[in-house]
C-alpha positions as CSV (number, residue, x, y, z in Angstrom):
1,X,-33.0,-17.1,-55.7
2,X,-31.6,-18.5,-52.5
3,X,-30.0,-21.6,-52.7
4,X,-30.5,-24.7,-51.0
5,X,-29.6,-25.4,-47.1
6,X,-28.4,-28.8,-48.3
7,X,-25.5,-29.8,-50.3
8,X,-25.0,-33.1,-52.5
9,X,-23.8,-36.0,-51.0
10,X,-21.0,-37.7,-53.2
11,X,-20.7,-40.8,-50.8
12,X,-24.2,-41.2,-52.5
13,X,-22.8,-42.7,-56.0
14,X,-24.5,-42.5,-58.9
15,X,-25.7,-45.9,-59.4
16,X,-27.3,-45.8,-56.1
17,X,-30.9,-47.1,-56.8
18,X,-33.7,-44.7,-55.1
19,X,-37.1,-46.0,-54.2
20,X,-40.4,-43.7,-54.0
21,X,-43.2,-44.8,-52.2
22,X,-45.9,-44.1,-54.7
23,X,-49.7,-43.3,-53.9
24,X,-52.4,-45.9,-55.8
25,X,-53.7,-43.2,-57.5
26,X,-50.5,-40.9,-58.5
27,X,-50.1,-43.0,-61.8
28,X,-50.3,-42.8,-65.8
29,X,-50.4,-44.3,-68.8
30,X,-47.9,-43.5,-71.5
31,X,-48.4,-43.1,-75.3
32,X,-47.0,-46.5,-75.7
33,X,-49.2,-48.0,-72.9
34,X,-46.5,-48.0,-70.5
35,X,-47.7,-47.4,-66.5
36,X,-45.5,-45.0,-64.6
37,X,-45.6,-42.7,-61.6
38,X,-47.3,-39.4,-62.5
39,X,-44.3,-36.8,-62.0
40,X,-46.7,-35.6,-59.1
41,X,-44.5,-37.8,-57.5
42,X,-41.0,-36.1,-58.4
43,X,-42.6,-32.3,-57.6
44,X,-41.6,-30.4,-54.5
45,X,-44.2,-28.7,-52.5
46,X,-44.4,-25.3,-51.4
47,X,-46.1,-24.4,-48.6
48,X,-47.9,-20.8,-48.3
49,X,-46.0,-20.1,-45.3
50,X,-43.0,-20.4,-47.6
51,X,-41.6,-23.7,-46.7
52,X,-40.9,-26.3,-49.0
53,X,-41.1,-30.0,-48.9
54,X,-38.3,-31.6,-50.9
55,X,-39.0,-35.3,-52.7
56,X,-38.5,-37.9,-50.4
57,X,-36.6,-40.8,-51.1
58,X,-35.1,-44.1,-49.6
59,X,-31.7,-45.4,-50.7
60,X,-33.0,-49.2,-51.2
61,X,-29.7,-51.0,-49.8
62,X,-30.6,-49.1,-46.9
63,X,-33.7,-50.0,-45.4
64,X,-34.1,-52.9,-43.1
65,X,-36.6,-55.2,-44.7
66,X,-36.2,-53.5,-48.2
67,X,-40.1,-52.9,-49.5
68,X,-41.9,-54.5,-47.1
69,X,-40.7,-52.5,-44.6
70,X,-41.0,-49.1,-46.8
71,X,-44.6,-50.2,-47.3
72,X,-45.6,-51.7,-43.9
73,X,-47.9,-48.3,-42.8
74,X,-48.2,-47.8,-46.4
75,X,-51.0,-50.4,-47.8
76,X,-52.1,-49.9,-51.7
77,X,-48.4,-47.9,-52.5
78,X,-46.4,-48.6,-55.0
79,X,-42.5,-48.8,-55.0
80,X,-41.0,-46.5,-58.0
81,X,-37.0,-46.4,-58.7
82,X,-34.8,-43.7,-59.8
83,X,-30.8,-44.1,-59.6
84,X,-29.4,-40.9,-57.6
85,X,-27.4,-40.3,-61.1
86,X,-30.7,-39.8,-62.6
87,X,-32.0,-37.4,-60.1
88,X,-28.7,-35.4,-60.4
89,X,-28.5,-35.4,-64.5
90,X,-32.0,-33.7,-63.5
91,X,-30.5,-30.9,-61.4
92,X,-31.1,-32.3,-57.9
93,X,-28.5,-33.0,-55.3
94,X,-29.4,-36.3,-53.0
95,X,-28.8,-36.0,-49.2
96,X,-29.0,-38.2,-46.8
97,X,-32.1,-37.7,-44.0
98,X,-31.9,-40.5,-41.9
99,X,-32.9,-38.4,-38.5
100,X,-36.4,-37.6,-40.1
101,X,-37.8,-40.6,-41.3
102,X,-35.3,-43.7,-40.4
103,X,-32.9,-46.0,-42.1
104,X,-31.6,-45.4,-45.7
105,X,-34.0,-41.6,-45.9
106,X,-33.0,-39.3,-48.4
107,X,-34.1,-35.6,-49.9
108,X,-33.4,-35.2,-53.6
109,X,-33.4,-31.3,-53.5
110,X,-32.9,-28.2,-55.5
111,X,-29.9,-26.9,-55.2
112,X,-31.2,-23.6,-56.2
113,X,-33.6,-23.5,-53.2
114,X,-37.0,-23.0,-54.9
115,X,-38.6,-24.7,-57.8
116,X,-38.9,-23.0,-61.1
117,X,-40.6,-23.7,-64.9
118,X,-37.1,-26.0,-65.6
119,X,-36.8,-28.0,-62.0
120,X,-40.9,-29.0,-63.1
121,X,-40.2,-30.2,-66.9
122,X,-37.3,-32.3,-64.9
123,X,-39.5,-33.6,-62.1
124,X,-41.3,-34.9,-65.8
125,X,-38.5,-36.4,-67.5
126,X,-38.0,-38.2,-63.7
127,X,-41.1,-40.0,-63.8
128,X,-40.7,-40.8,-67.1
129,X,-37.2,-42.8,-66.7
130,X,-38.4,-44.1,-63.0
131,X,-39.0,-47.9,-63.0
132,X,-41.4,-50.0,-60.8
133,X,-40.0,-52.1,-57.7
134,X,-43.6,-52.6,-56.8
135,X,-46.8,-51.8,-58.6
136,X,-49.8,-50.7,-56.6
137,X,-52.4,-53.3,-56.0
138,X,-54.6,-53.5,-59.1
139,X,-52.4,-51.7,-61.4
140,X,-50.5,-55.6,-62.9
141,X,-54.2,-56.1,-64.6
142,X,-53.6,-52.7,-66.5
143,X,-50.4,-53.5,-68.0
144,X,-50.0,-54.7,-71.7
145,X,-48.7,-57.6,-72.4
């Protein structure tokens, strides 16, 4: 499998918090009624041609304006958190991108290029232990008390 044309960043420390901007509709509900991002949102996406689109991400000290900023051509997105610690204990490096997509833009990649059967139980286990910054519109009426 080819590897990865990026490589970790370690001025990126582990307790760097990661936001997600997170589409209205890409949520759940856990067993224990708690409302997360689906881990559509921690997936990669391959392309026919071949090319794949690594998860996007934001280091939140970062960006100018923190969420309202992030979310300004954005309306009815959510704001999810992961710590780049997280995404790395889940087998994905954290680069920065800043070129692409402006101030505080990251990848979390796969350092082993291509995703596999284990890089999608991880993207799981992501959403699972991401947090909310932001909830999308509507969604504070769904949660339990």
């Amino acid at each position: 499998m080819p590897e990865s044309e990026y490589a970790d960043d370690p001025t990126i420390a582990n307790d760097t918090v990661l936001w997600r901007r997170i589409r209205p509709e890409q949520w759940t509900r856990d067993a224990d009624g708690r409302l997360r991002p689906t881990s559509q949102n921690f997936k990669d996406r391959e392309w026919p041609d071949g090319r794949i689109d690594y998860i996007s991400g934001y280091v939140a000290a970062k960006v100018p304006g923190g969420t309202d900023t992030l979310l300004a051509d954005h309306p009815g997105y959510g704001v999810a958190a992961i710590s780049a610690g997280m995404a790395r204990a889940h087998g994905r490096g954290v680069v920065r991108d800043e070129e692409n997509d402006g101030p505080g833009h990251c990848l979390l990649f796969l350092p082993e290029g291509r995703p596999s059967k284990a890089s999608k139980k991880r993207s799981e286990r992501l959403a699972r232990e991401s947090w909310w910054v932001i909830l999308p519109p509507g969604l504070e009426l769904l949660q339990t008390p």
